[in-house]
C-alpha positions, 0 to 999 in steps of 0.5 A: 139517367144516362144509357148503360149506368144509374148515373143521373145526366145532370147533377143538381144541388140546392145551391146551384138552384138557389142561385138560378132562382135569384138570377130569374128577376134578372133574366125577366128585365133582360127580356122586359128591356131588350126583347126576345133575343135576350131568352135565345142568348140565355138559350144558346150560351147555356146550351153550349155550357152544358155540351162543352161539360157533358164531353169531358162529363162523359169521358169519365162517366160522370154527370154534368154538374147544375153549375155549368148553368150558373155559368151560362147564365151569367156570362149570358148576362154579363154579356151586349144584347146584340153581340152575336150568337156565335161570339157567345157560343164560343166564349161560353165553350172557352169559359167551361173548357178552359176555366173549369174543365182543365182543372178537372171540373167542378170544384177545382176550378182556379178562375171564375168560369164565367168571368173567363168566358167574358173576358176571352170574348172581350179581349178576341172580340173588343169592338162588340165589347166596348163599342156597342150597346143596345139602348132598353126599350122605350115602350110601355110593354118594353121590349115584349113585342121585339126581337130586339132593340137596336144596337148604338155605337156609344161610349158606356156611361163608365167610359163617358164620364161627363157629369151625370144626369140627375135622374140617371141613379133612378134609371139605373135601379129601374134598367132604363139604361144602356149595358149588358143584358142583366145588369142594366136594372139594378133593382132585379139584381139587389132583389135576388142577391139580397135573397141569396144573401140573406138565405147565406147561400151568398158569402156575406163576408166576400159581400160586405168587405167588397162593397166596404172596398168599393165605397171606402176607396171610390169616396176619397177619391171622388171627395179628393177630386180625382179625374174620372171618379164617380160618386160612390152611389153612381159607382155602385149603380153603373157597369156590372158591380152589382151583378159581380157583388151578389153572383160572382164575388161568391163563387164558391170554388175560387173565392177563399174558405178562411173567414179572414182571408175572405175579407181580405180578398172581398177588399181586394175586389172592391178596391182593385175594381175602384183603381182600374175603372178610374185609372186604366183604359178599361171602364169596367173594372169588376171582371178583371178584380174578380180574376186577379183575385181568383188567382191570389185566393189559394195563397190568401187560404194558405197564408191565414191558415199557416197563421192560424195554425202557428197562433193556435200552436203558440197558445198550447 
């Protein structure tokens, strides 16, 4: 409890628990692959999320909700394992002022927080964003007896684009490759959406009409040849779509409330994701998908509900 009032400090709901408990296989690879540092990143970004909401939370005598730690956890995973502390710390303050707290927080919030957090630090500090990343550990123990595995300075294999080796799928479903923190081992990731997905904490419209996206457009434009277009089963595997899929596509504040309009905008996703990797400068095309479509998801709502309401007048 919080001094002076019978308010709780923190507010948990179950679904904000589910969604920790599912990002846990994640957050073991992360350690597993990349050492210890992994769980002081996890650490810091979540605490610097909680203090960032607890100051506005106090002001107005309110708790801090449990999903400021959804956020943490996910931006912490979405980010290099050797970026620095304070790089993260930062993001993650702009991340829940900026993308939530502004709005009047929880459940008002137009962006995905975390998605806001990432793509500040992207943008302000571009070079630890693209440039760096951390090769998972080699060693039967993995990283368990490291602090951390050293930092390269190489092209993702999204940006790389050369033809791909044929084991790379299989290292990429066990984390056997370099990315993020949680998103290098696929496999961690499909078992805990695959839980909240089946547990329909995971909006399966926004998960099915995403991946629908994804695939559909990302297959014509491998069969038609296109310049730097992956197979599908690559393009699924690679960066951090799966982790996007599953945790972030869903969120249940920016994403849509009308069913049609989430499979519209889960399409959006899928599509916008496949058109920026393979044409823009930017490999990774998931985090600015979720964005823009955080930012059409009221009017989608708005559109199909005024429809919805004049068809529903029409046949009275």
């Amino acid at each position: 409890m919080t001094p002076g009032n019978d308010r709780p400090l923190i507010q948990w709901t179950p679904p904000m628990r589910r969604v920790l408990w599912a990002l846990l296989p994640a957050m073991l690879c992360a350690v597993y692959f990349f050492g210890w540092r992994a769980v002081m990143m996890l650490a810091v970004v979540n605490l610097t999320a909680f203090l960032s909401e607890y100051l506005f939370a106090r002001h107005y005598n309110e708790p801090v909700h449990s999903s400021v730690f959804v956020t943490g956890t996910l931006l912490a995973l979405s980010l290099p394992p050797t970026l620095p502390f304070w790089m993260a710390a930062v993001g993650c303050a702009f991340a829940v002022v900026f993308g939530k707290m502004v709005f009047g927080g929880f459940g008002r919030n137009v962006f995905n927080p975390a998605m806001v957090g990432r793509a500040f630090i992207y943008i302000t500090f571009a070079g630890w964003m693209t440039g760096r990343w951390a090769e998972p550990a080699a060693l039967p123990w993995g990283g368990l007896a490291l602090w951390s595995t050293d930092a390269v300075t190489a092209a993702t294999m999204l940006s790389a684009m050369p033809a791909i080796d044929p084991d790379f799928w299989l290292r990429s479903l066990i984390g056997y490759e370099a990315g993020s923190l949680g998103e290098t081992s696929a496999i961690a990731l499909i078992i805990g959406g695959g839980w909240l997905y089946g547990k329909k904490v995971a909006n399966r419209a926004i998960v099915n009409w995403t991946l629908f996206g994804m695939i559909g457009l990302q297959a014509l434009l491998w069969w038609a040849g296109v310049p730097r277009a992956h197979d599908p089963l690559t393009a699924l595997l690679a960066g951090g779509f799966v982790l996007g899929l599953f945790f972030m596509t869903t969120d249940p504040v920016s994403a849509p409330k009308n069913p049609t309009a989430q499979k519209v905008y889960g399409l959006f996703i899928g599509m916008l994701t496949v058109l920026i990797r393979t044409f823009s400068v930017w490999p990774e095309g998931m985090m600015f998908a979720i964005l823009l479509a955080n930012m059409f998801g009221p009017i989608t709502d708005i559109a199909f509900e005024t429809l919805k309401k004049r068809q529903t007048g029409k046949g009275t």
